[in-house]
N, C-alpha and C positions, 0 to 999 in steps of 0.2 A: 557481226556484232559491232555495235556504237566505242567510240571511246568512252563513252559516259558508263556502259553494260559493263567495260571491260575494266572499267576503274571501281567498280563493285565487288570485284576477286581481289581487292587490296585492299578497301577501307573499309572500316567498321570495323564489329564483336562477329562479322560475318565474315572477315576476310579468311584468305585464306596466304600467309605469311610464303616467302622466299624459303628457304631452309636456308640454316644457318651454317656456318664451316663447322663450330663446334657447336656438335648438337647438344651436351649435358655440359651448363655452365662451371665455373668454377666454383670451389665447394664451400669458399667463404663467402659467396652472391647469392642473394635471395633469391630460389629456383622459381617462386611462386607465390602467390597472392590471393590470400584467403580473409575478404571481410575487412580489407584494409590493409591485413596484417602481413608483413612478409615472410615467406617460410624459408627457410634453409633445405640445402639435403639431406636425406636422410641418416643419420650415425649410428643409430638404434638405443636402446636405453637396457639395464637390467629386467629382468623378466617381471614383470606384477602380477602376482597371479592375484590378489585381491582384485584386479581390474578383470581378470580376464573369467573369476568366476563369478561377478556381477553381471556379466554379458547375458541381455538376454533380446529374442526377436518375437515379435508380433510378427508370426506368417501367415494370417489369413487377412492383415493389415498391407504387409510386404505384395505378397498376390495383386492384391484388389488398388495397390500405387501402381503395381508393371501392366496393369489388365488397362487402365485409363490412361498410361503412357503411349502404347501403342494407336490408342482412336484419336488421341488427340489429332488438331490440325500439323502437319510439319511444313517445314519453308518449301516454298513453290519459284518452280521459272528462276530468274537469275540469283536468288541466295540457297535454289538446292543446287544448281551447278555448283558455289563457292562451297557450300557443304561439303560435298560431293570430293570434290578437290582436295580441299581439308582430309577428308576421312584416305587416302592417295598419301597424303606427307606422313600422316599416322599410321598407316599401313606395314608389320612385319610381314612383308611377300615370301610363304614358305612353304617349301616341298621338304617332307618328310615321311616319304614314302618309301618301301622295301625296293624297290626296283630302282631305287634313286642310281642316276649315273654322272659322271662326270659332265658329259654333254649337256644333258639335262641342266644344271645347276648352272652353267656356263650360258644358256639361254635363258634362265631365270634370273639370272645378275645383268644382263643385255634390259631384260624389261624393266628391271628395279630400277636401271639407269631410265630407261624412256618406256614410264608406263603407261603413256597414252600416245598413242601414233599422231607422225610429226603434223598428217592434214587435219585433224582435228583439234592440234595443239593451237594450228595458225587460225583456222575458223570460228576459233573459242578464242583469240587475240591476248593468248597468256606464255608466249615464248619466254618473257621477261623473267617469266617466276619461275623459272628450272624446275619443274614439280616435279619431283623424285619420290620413290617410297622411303620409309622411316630406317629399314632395317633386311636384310635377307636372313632368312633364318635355317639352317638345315643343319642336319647329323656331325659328327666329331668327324666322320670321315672325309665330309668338303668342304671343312672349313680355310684350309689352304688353296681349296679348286676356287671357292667363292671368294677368298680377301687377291688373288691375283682378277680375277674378271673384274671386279670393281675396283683395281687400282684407280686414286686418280680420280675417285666419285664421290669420296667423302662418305658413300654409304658404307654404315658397319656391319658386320658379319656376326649373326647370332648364334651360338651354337646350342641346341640343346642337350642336356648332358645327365648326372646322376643317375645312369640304369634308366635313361627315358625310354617308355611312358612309366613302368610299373615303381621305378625309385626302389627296387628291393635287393640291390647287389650290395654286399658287405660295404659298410662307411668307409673303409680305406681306399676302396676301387673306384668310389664315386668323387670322395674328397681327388684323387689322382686322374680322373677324367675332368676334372675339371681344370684341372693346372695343364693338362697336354693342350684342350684348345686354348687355355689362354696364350701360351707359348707357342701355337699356332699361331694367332692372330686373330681373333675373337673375340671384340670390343662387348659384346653384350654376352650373358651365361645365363640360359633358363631350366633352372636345377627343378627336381620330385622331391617333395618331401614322403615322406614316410607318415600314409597315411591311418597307418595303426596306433601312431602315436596320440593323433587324436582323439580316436573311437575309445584309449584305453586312459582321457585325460592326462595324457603323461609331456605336460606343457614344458618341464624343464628337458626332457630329454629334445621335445622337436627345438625348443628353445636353439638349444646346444648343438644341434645337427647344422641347423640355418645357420651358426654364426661360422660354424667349420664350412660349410660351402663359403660366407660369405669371404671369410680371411682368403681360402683357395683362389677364389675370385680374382682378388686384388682390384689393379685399377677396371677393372670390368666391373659394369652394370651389371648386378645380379635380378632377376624375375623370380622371384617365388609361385608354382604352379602348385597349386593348392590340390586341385583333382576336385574341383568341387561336385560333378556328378556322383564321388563315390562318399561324399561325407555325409552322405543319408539326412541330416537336417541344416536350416539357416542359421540356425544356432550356432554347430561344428563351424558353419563359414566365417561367422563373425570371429569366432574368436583363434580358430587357427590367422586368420587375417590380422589379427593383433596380436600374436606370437611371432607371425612372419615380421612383421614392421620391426619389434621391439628388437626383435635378432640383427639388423641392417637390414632389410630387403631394401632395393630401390624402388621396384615393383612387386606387386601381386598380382599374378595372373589367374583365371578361372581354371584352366582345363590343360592339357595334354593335347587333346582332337582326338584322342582313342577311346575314349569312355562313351556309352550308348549313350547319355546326356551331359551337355556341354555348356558351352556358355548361354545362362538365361539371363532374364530379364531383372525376376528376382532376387538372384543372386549379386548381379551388379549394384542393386539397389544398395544390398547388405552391404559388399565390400564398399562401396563408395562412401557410406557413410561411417565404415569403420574409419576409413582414410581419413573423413572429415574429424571424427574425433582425434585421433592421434593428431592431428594437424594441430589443431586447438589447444592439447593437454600440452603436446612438445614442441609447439612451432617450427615440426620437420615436416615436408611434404613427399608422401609417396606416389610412384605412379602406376595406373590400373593397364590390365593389359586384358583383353576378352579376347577367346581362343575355341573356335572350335563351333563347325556351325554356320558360320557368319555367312552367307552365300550372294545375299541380294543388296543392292543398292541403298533399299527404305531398312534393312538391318544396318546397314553403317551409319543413317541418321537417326538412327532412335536409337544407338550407343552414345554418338555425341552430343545429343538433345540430353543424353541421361548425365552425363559429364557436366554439362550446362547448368542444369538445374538445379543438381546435389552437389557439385565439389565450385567449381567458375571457369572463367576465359580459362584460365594458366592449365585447367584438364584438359582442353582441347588442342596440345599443342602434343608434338610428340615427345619432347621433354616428359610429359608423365600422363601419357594417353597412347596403346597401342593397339591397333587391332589383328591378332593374327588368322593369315587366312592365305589361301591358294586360289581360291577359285572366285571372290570379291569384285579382284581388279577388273573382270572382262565383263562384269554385269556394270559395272559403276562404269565403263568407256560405251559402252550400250547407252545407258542413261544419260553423257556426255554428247552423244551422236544424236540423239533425238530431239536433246534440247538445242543442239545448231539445224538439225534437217527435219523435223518434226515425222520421224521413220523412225521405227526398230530395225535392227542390220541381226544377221545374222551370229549366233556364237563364235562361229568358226570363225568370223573376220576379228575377233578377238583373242588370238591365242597368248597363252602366258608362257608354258615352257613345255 
């Protein structure tokens, strides 16, 4: 690769940034830049339910934007590699599986440090950019195994927490799972809400759950996972998504990765433009987290093309853009190999943990 190819992974609305020491700025800095405007982070506001039973969605509108999102043209040759890369810094690399073991996690935090192997790093001519993932993400159980492997990486350790996946263990026990990882060492928390509260409109109680995870939290990023497979319309999305925000969330996330349907197309449409609203109404900025699903390379660029279009730059940064996933990373270094060797490599030369 040219120095001219290779100085296309750093300039532009296409680059693909250094990561920063501190990933989430300070709270009195404008996180983001919406329309000119600059947004702050998010504090949350008192609940409006005037706002929230105005909420209504066009889904056969919704559909028929995510149906002509995907045929579009996407970027080709040297700005889907810088894509590509982008979607690597934005990446929560996470195992959350039953069998999870120590080892495991410990080779998972090895990749999040170097998730693209070092000859392809040098062939792609981007040593400079230290491109790391966003975040590791795994059970209360390693969340100590995981903030020692990554001593000294600056990546943070997410824990997922509240009776994850189903969010249905008494509020005291989940409020209390949430303070142990933090006092592990668990910079990020991605709580369940209870998703009956929805189904039965009962907006001040999820209200009031969210803001008790969020105090639990503390100086942790809190991720609000909605479950949106199990919210049966886009409607429930939109407006649990604007209960999440008004309560603090930092983020809102799609799914779990447990639910038969997970992160759509659809769906991101809804929450991204919930986020654009709140942005506008409070000049707070949230950020979106899509979970569950995600597998292939051209699925991480039609998440971030979707960032681009409905929210701007400041979505496609991992400040308030994540994507979680396990199995992403080894398709996206496939699609990195091909575009230095014009070959498909095998899976296996890709393993994660």
């Amino acid at each position: 690769m040219s120095v001219e190819d290779s100085r296309r992974y750093r300039t532009g609305d296409h680059a693909t940034d250094a990561p920063s020491e501190g990933l989430f700025q300070d709270s009195d800095s404008p996180l983001a830049m919406l329309c000119g405007r600059p947004l702050l982070s998010n504090k949350g506001i008192p609940l409006n339910r005037e706002w929230i039973n105005q909420v209504r969605v066009n889904t056969s509108a919704v559909e028929r934007r995510a149906q002509t999102h995907v045929v579009r043209r996407m970027v080709k040759k040297d700005w889907q590699a810088a894509w590509l890369l982008r979607a690597i810094t934005c990446m929560d690399l996470t195992t959350l599986s039953g069998d999870d073991t120590d080892e495991r996690v410990r080779r998972l935090c090895a990749k999040a440090i170097q998730p693209i192997q070092q000859d392809l790093v040098n062939r792609l001519g981007i040593a400079e950019l230290k491109i790391r993932v966003a975040a590791v993400c795994v059970y209360h159980r390693f969340v100590e195994t995981a903030r020692t492997a990554l001593q000294g990486s600056t990546i943070p350790v997410a824990a997922v927490s509240t009776g994850f996946p189903a969010g249905l263990s008494p509020l005291s026990e989940r409020i209390a799972e949430i303070r142990r990882s933090v006092e592990d060492g668990a910079q990020e928390i991605d709580v369940v809400i209870t998703r009956a509260h929805v189904f039965g409109g009962r907006w001040q109680e999820l209200y009031d759950e969210i803001s008790a995870f969020k105090q639990a939290s503390g100086r942790a990023h809190m991720k609000v996972i909605l479950g949106t497979g199990d919210l049966l319309t886009l409607r429930n999305v939109a407006r649990a998504s604007f209960v999440a925000m008004m309560a603090g969330a930092d983020f809102i996330k799609t799914s779990t990765g447990k639910e038969p349907t997970n992160a759509t197309l659809p769906v991101g449409f809804v929450m991204a433009r919930a986020i654009r609203e709140y942005a506008q109404e409070t000049g707070m900025a949230v950020g979106f987290k899509a979970a569950g699903g995600i597998r292939t390379a051209k699925q991480s660029l039609e998440w971030l093309s979707l960032m681009k279009e409905e929210l701007a730059l400041s979505w496609m940064k991992a400040e308030l853009f994540r994507l979680g996933a396990s199995g992403l990373l080894g398709d996206i270094e496939r699609q990195l190999e091909h575009h230095v060797t014009g070959r498909y490599s095998a899976d296996y030369r890709h393993p994660i943990a």
